[in-house]
C-alpha positions in Angstrom: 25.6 -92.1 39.1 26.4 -89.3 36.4 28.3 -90.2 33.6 31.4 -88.2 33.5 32.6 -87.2 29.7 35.8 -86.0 28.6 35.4 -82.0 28.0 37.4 -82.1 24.8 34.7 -84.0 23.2 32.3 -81.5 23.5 31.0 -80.7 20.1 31.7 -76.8 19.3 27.8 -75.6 18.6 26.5 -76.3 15.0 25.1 -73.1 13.2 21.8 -75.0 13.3 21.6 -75.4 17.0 23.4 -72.1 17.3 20.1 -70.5 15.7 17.9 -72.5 18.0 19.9 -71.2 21.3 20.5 -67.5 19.8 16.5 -67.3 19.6 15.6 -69.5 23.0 18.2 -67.1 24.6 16.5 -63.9 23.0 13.1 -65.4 24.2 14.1 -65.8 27.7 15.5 -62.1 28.5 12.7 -60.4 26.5 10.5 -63.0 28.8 12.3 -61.9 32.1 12.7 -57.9 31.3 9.2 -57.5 30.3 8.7 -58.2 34.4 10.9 -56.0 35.6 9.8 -52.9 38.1 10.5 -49.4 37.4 13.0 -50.1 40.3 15.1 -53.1 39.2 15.9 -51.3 35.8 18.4 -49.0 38.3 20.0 -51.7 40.8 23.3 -52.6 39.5 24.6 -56.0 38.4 27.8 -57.8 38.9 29.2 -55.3 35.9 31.1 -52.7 38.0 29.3 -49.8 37.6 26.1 -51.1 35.1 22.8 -51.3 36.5 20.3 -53.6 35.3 19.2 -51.3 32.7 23.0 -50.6 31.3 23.3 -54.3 30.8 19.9 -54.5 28.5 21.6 -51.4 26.5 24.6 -52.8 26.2 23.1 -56.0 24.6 20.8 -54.1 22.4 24.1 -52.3 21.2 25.4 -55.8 20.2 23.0 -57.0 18.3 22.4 -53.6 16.2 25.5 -53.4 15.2 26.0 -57.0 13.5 24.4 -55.8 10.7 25.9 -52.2 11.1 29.7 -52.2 11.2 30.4 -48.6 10.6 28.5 -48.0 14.4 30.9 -50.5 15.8 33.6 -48.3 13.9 31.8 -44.8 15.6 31.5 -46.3 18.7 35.2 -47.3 19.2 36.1 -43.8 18.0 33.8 -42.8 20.4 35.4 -45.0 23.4 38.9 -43.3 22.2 37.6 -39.8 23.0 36.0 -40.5 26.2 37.2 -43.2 27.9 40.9 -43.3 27.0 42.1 -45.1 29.8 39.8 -48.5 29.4 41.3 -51.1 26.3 39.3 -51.1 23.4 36.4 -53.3 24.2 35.7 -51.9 27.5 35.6 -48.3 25.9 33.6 -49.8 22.9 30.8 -51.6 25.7 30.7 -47.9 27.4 30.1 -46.3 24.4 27.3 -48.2 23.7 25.7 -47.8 27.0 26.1 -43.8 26.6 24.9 -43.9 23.1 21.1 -44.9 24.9 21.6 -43.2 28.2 18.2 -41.6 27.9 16.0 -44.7 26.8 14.3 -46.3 29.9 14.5 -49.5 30.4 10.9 -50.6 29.0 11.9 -49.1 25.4 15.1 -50.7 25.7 13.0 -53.8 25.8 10.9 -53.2 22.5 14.5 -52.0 20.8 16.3 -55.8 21.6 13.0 -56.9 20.3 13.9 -55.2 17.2 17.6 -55.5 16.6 18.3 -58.5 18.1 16.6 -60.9 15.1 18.2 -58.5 12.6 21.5 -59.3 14.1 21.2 -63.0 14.0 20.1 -63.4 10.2 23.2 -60.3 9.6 25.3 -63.0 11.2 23.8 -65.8 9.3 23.5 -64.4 6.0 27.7 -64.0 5.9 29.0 -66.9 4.0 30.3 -69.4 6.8 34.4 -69.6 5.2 34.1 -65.5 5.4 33.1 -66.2 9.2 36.0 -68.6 9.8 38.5 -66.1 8.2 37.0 -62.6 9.6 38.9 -61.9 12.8 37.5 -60.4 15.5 40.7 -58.7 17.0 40.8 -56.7 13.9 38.5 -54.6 15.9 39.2 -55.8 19.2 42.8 -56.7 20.3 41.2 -58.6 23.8 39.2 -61.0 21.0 43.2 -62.9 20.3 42.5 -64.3 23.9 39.7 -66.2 22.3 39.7 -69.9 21.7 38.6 -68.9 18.1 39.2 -65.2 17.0 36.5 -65.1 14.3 33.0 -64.3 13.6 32.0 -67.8 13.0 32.8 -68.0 16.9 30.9 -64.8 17.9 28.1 -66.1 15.3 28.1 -70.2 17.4 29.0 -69.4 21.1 29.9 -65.9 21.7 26.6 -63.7 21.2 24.6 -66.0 22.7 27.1 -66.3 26.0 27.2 -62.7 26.7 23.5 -62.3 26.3 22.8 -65.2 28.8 25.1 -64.3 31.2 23.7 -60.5 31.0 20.2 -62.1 32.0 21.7 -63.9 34.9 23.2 -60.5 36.1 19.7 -59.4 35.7 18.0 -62.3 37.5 20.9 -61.8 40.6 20.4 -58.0 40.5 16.5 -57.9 40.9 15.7 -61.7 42.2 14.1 -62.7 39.3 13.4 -65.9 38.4 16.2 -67.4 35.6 14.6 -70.1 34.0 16.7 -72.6 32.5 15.8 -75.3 29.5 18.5 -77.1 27.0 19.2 -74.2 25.7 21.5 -73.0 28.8 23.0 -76.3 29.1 24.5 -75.8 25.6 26.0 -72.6 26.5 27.3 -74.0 30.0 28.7 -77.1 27.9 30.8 -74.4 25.7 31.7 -72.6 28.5 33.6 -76.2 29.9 34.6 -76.9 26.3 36.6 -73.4 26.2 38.1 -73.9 29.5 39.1 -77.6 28.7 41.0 -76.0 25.1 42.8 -73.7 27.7 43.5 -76.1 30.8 47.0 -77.2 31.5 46.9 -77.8 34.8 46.4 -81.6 36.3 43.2 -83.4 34.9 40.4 -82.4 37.4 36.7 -83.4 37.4 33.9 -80.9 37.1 30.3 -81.8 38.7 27.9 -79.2 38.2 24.2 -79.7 39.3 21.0 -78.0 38.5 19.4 -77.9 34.8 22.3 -76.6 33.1 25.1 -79.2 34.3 26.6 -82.1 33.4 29.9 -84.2 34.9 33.5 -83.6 32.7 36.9 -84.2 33.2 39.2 -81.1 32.2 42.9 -82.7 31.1 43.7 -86.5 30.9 44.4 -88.8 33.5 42.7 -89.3 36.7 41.2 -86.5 38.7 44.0 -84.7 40.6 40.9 -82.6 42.1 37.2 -82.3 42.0 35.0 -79.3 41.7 31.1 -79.1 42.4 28.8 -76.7 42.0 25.7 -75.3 40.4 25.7 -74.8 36.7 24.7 -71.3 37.0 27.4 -70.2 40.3 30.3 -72.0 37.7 29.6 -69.7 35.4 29.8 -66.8 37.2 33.0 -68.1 38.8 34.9 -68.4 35.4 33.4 -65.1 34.0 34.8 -63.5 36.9 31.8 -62.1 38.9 31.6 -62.7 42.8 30.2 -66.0 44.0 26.9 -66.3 45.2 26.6 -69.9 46.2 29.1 -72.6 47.0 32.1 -73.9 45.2 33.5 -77.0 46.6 36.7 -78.2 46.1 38.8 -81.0 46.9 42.5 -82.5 45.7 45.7 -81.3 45.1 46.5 -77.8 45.8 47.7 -77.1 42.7 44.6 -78.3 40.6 42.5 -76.2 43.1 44.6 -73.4 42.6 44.2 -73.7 39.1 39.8 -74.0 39.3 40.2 -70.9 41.3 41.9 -69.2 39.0 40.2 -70.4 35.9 38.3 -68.0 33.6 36.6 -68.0 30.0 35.7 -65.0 28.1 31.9 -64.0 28.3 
């Protein structure tokens, strides 16, 4: 039988193993793109109104401007312009899509190739008490929702996260295959550690199977309710996106109520 471990005591990823999962991460979508048809580039994803190819040129947007802040700063002046009725970071995440809206999908692949290293070692090379103190919501006013609002957060968890769950989109858009190592179980652990800093509902235990899972108990005390599922179906639960595979639930109504309402940013 699994062992089941108290979510709180999930270590928040070290910037050494956050370097190791920022480049497994970018191995596995340049790995998975590089297969793509000239048709799956245009299905869309789980991102209303993104296909698969919006997605990858959102994410190369990312990682070009760690290093880059003033196209962050044009890009958001951009959003203001154009898409005044979406908050800052939805505007900012459109902008970047429209800013490569005539790049196909295969150079989009070659450009991630590009920016995406120069972004980590931008993100590195910041001294790690500026990261703690830099807040994100300077920019972005969504980012105070964050367990930590900081680029030593977007730096250990938060790239990473978005980047990984952009290649599951990818992999539920077009049926390719999402291959999963150690690397994804560290980003589904942080995913349960965030939720567990934000629970305050009664404790509840969460089982989640394939490659990616593990067994924790979100609050203290015993389970008022249980949750199984795949690692990979969880996460697309708490981001948000529609199901597509089972989420079983048992316990108290309330508990329940508060798995199906539970989200974490992505």
């Amino acid at each position: 039988m699994a062992t089941t471990f108290y979510a709180r005591t999930i270590p928040r990823t070290s910037e050494a193993r956050a370097r190791e999962v920022n480049e497994a991460e970018l191995r596995a979508v340049l790995t998975m793109c590089r297969e793509l048809s000239d048709e799956d580039w245009r299905r869309p994803t789980a991102c209303a109104g993104w296909t698969v190819r919006d997605t990858l040129a959102h994410t190369v947007g990312q990682y070009e401007e760690l290093p880059r802040p003033w196209v962050v700063l044009r890009r958001i002046r951009q959003a203001r312009r154009n898409h005044p009725h979406l908050g800052p970071l939805d505007g900012h995440n459109e902008s970047q899509i429209e800013d490569r809206s005539a790049v196909p999908g295969p150079e989009l692949i070659g450009a991630l190739a590009h920016y995406a290293p120069q972004g980590l070692r931008a993100l590195r090379r910041v001294p790690a008490a500026v990261r703690r103190r830099v807040r994100l919501s300077l920019l972005y006013p969504e980012a105070k929702a964050l367990p930590d609002d900081s680029m030593d957060y977007l730096n250990r968890v938060l790239v990473t996260r978005d980047t990984w769950m952009h290649r599951v989109d990818t992999s539920d858009a077009t049926g390719a295959g999402l291959v999963l190592d150690e690397h994804d179980r560290e980003i589904v652990d942080q995913v349960v550690l965030d939720l567990s800093l934000a629970w305050t509902a009664p404790a509840v235990e969460i089982d989640l199977d394939g490659p990616a899972g593990g067994n924790h108990l979100l609050g203290i005390g015993a389970p008022a309710a249980t949750f199984r599922a795949d690692a990979i179906v969880f996460a697309r639960h708490v981001s948000g996106r529609p199901p597509r595979g089972p989420l079983h639930m048992e316990g108290e109504p309330g508990a329940r109520e508060a798995l199906t309402a539970a989200r974490v940013t992505f």
